[in-house]
N, C-alpha and C positions, 0 to 999 in steps of 0.2 A: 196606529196599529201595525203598520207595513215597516214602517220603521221600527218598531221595537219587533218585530219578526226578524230582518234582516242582521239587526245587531246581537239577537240570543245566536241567530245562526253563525254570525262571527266569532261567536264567544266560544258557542263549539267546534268548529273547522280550529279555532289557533285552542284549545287543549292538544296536552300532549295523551297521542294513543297506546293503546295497549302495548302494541310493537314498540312502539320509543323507550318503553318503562323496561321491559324484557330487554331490551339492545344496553339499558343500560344499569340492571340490578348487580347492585355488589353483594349479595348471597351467590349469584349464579357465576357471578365473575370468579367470588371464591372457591367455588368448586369446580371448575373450569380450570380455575387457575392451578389448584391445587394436583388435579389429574396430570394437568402437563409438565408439571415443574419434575410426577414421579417419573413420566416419561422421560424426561432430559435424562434424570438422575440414572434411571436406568440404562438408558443408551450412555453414558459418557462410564458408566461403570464398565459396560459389554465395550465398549470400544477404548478405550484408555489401556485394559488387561487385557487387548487382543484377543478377546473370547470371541467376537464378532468375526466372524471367518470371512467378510470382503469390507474391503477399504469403499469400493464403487459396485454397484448394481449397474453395468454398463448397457442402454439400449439406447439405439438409433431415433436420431432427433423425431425422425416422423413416429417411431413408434410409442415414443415417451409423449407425445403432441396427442394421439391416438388414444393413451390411454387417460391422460387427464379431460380428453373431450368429453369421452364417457363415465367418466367419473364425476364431473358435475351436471352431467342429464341427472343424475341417480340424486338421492337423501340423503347427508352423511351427518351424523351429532360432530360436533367438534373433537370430541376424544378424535373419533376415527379418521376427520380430515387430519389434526395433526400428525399421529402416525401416523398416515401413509407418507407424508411430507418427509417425516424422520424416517422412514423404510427406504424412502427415493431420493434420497439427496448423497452426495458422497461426504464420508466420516472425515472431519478433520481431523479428531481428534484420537482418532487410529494411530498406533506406531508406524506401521505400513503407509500409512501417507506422508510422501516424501516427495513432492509435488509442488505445484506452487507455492509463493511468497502469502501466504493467508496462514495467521496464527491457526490451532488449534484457542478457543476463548476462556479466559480464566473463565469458572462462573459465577464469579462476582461481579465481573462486569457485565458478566448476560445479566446479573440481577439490577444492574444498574441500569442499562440499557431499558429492560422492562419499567422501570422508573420512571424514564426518563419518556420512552413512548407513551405513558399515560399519564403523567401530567402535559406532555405535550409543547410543554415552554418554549416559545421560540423565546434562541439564543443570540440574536443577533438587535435587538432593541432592549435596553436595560429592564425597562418596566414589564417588559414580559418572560424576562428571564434572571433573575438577580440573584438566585442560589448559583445557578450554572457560568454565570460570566465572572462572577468575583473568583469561584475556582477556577474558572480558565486563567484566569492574569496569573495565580498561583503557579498550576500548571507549564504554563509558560516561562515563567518567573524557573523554574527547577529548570526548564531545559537550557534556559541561558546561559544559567550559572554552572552546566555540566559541560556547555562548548567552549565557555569564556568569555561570552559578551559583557561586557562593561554600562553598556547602556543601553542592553540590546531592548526587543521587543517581538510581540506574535501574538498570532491567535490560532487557532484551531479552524481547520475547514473538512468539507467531503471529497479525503482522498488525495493520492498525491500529481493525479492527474491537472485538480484544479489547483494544486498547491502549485505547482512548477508554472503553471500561467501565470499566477495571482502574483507571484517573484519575479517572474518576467515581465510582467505588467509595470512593473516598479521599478526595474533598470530602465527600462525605455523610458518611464518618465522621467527619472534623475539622469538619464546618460543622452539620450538623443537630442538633439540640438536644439531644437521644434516643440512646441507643445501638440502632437500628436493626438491625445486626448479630448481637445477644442476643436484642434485645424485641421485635423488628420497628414498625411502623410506628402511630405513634399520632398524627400532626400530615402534614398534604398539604405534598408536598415541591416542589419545581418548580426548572427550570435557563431561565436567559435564551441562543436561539442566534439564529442568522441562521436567516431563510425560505432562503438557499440553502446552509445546511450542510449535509456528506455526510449521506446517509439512517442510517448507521449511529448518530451521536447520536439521531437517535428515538428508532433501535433499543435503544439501549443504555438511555435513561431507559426506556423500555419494558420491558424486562428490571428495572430496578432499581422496576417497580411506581409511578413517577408519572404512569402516564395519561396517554390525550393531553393534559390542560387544564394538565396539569404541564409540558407541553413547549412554554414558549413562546416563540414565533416571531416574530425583531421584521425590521421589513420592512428592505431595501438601500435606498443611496439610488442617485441615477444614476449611481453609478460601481459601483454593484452592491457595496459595503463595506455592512457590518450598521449600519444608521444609525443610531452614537450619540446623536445629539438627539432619538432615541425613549426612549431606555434608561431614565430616569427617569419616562416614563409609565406604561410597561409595567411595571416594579419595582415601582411604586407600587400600580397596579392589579393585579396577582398578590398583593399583602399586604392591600388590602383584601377579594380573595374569599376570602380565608384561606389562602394560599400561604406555607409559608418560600422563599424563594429564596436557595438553597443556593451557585450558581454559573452563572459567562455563560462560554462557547465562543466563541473567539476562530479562525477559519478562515484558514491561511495554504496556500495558498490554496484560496478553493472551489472543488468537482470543475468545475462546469459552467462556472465563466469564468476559474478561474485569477487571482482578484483576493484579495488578502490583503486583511483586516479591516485597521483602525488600532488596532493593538496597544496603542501607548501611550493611547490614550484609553478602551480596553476594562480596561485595569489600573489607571487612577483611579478608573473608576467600582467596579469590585471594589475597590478599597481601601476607600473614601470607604463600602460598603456592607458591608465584612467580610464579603466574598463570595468564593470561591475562584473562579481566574481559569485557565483550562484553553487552553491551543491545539490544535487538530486544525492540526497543519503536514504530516500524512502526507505529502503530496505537498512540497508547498515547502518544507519546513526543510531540508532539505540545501544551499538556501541562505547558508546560516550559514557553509560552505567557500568560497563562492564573493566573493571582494574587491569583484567590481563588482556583483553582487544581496545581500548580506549586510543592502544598507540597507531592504529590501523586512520584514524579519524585525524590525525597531527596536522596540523595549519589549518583547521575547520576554524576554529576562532577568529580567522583574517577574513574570513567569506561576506561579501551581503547579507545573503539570506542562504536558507539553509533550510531544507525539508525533512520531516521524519514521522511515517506511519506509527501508528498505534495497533494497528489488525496488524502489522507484520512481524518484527521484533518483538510489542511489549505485549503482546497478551489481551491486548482490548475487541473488544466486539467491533465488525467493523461498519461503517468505516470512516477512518480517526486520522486526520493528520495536523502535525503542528508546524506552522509556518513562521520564520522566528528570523529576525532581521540585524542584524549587527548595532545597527541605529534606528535608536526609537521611532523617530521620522520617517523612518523610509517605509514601515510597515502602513502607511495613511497614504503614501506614494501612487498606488495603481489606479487609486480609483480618485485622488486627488484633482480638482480642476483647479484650483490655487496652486501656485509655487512650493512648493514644502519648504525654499527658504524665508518664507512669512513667519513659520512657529518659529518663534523664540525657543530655545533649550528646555526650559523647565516650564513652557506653557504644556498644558495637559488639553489637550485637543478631545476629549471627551471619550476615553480608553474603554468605556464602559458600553456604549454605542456600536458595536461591531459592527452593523452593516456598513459605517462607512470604510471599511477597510476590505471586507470580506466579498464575491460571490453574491452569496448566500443572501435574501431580505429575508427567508427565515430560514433558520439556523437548527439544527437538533441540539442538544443537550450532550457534547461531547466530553467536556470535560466531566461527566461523570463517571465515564467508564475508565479514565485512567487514575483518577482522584478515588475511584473502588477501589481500584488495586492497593494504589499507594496506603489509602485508611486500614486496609486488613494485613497488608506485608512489608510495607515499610519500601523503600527504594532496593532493598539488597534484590528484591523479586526478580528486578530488571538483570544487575547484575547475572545473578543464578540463571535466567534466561538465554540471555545472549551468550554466556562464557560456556555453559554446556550447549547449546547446538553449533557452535564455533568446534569446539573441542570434536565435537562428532563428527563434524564435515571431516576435519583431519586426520582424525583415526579411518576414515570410512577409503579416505585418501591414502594412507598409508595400505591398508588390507589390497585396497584394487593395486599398489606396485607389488604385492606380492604375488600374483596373482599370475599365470604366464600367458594366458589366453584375454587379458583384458589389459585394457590401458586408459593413462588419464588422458584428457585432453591439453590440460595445465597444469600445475600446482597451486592447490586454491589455497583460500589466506581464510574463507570467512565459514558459512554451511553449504556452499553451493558447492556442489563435484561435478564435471562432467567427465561421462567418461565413455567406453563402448568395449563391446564384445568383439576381440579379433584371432579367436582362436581357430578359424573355417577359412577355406578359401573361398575368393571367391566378391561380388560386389559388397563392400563391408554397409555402405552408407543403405543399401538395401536392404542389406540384411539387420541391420539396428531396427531402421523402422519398422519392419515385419515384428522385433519384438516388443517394440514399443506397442506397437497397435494388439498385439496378442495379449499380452499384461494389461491394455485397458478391457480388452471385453472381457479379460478372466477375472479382474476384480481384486487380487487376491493382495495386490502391492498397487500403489498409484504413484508414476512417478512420472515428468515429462521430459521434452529434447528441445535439445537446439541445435544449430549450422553455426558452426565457426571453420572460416575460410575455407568455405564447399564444402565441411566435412558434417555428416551428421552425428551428433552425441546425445545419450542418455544426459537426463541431466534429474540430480536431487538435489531438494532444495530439506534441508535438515529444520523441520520447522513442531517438530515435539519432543518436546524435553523427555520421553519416556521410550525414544528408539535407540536399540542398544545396538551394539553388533552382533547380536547372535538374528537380530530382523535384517540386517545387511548380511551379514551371511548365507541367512534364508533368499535374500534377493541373489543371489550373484548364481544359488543352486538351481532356484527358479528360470533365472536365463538361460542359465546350461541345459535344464532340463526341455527348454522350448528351442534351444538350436538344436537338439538331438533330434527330437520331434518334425522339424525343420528338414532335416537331413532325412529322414525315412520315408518325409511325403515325398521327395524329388523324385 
């Protein structure tokens, strides 16, 4: 009798409860679902036609900390957590945001994305993901065949943070002397990059253990491009402190001016040095779609590998990057503990299996938010994409030489402008940043800065196809009108 008491009572503890069933009713999902999607639709109506009158609702960390504290002591339906989410977050999808390298998101790939968070599939084991990994080879497969790889190969990872290690990973094992990966490290390693590549190349030779003196930094010249006519001193001199130098980063383009290295002359010197030759294009390689910037990207096809977001250029929800290798072999390299001279050419090392290449042991479902795109617009998307905010950066370039009170920093090539207000006297670097920081708490434009060679610059990053100049016009009015302001508090 004790035993058949224990076991009804087992039977009910493992039934599923009321809450389980509610957590996961699809009537409730669909009207849930259906509420938020009019919300979206709504907000990207108000914000796309700039009827939304702030780009950012700007408050102070503690404040914003402060006010979601009390927000979840309180009851909210999900309608009303959602909105406040969309009331509190800054507009990508604004003209006025002109800001960081973060798409505005087609929304089909938000609708894919949504897809893809509730089925859930990890993408990185076939069996568990086999719609999502057979489009990635596709996916991947397009971007080869746009750089020029022959036999290339990739996958898709989260970001181009891990994408730039995960390529790094993969020089060291095909370039450094040592199997590093078993033995760990017996000989100082080091990589050649630009003083202006993204921070995360440090970061990443910093993770892979070559120290700062391993990370080294060869200066721009005046067009801000990593100054080849260095590269053989600095190579030279990292071999006599007892440096192998493993590999040089090639930046298409850098975060802060938007200027692409010269590729083709970054890949002689990697040859001439049997040195692996990497590009960080996170931002600019989507490119490569584009007819009239594609010539910005020239000797990318000689690279190793080769990085390019999806949140940034193509329009995908993020975050999306594709990491794409010149030889198929080399993309099973980082995380390889066998020689990669074992595969034979045409052995197929199980291409479908992604974790043994990737990161990731699970994986989201990325290729579906570019393979959205491509299913509803075809590749011209990409094209249309990148060639109008390219075109804008330079028109936006041209208005500021006209301008007498403002100047560029450079002459940019891609959407990035830096530029500043110098029609005051008086500390200029000071006085930018006071407008920087005035235009974020007023909301009304979002746009960020940089420091090139001590000097400080506005910087926009031209990342929606729907900011015209008469929104840049409105910006340049809006400065004026806060250094006047500026001028009457003194």
């Amino acid at each position: 009798m004790v035993f058949l008491m224990l076991q009804k009572q087992n039977a009910v503890s493992g039934m599923s409860t009321p809450l389980l069933h509610k957590a996961y009713d699809s009537n409730l999902f669909k009207e849930e679902g259906e509420a938020l999607i009019a919300q979206i639709a709504q907000h990207l109506e108000d914000t796309v036609s700039g009827s939304s009158n702030k780009v950012i609702n700007w408050k102070e960390p503690g404040d914003e900390y402060t006010f979601w504290k009390e927000f979840v002591s309180q009851d909210h339906t999900t309608a009303s957590f959602f909105k406040t989410v969309l009331e509190r977050s800054i507009h990508t999808h604004h003209p006025k945001y002109i800001g960081h390298q973060i798409s505005p998101t087609v929304p089909v790939s938000a609708l894919a994305t949504l897809l893809s968070a509730q089925l859930n599939n990890g993408a990185a084991v076939y069996e568990m993901g086999a719609a999502a990994i057979a489009l990635e080879r596709l996916v991947v497969e397009l971007f080869g065949q746009k750089i020029g790889y022959k036999n290339g190969d990739g996958f898709l990872t989260s970001g181009g943070t891990l994408a730039n290690l995960t390529a790094l990973l993969a020089a060291r094992r095909t370039k450094a002397s040592t199997n590093i990966w078993n033995d760990g490290h017996d000989k100082k390693l080091a990589i050649l990059v630009s003083e202006e590549a993204h921070y995360c190349v440090d970061r990443s030779a910093r993770i892979m253990g070559l120290g700062t003196d391993g990370i080294i930094k060869i200066p721009v010249n005046k067009k801000y491009e990593i100054d080849t006519e260095l590269l053989e001193v600095y190579y030279s001199s990292a071999n006599s402190n007892g440096f192998d130098v493993i590999a040089i980063v090639g930046s298409a383009p850098s975060t802060s001016t938007g200027i692409y290295d010269d590729l083709d002359a970054i890949a002689a010197f990697a040859k001439a040095k049997n040195i692996w030759f990497h590009i960080d294009a996170a931002h600019g390689g989507a490119a490569i779609f584009s007819n009239k910037y594609k010539h910005l990207l020239k000797g990318a096809q000689k690279a190793d590998s080769i990085i390019i977001d999806g949140h940034k250029m193509m329009g995908t929800s993020a975050i999306t990057t594709a990491v794409l290798f010149k030889e198929s072999t080399s993309s099973y390299a980082a995380f390889e503990q066998k020689a990669q001279y074992l595969w034979e050419k045409n052995d197929d090392p199980e291409w479908f299996n992604l974790a043994k290449r990737t990161f990731e042991c699970t994986k989201s479902m990325m290729s579906l938010r570019f393979y959205a795109i491509i299913n509803a617009y075809g590749i011209q998307f990409f094209d249309d994409f990148v060639t109008t905010l390219y075109d804008a950066g330079r028109k936006f370039a041209q208005y500021i030489k006209e301008q007498p009170d403002f100047e560029l920093a450079l002459e940019p090539i891609s959407n990035i402008v830096c530029f500043r207000y110098t029609g005051i006297e008086g500390d200029l670097n000071d006085i930018n940043q006071k407008i920087r920081r005035i235009l974020l708490e007023d909301g009304t434009f979002y746009i960020v800065a940089t420091t090139l060679r001590g000097d400080y610059y506005l910087r926009t990053t031209f990342m929606n196809p729907f900011t015209t100049a008469t929104h840049t016009e409105q910006l340049l009015h809006k400065i004026r009108t806060i250094v006047l302001e500026l001028k009457t508090s003194q």
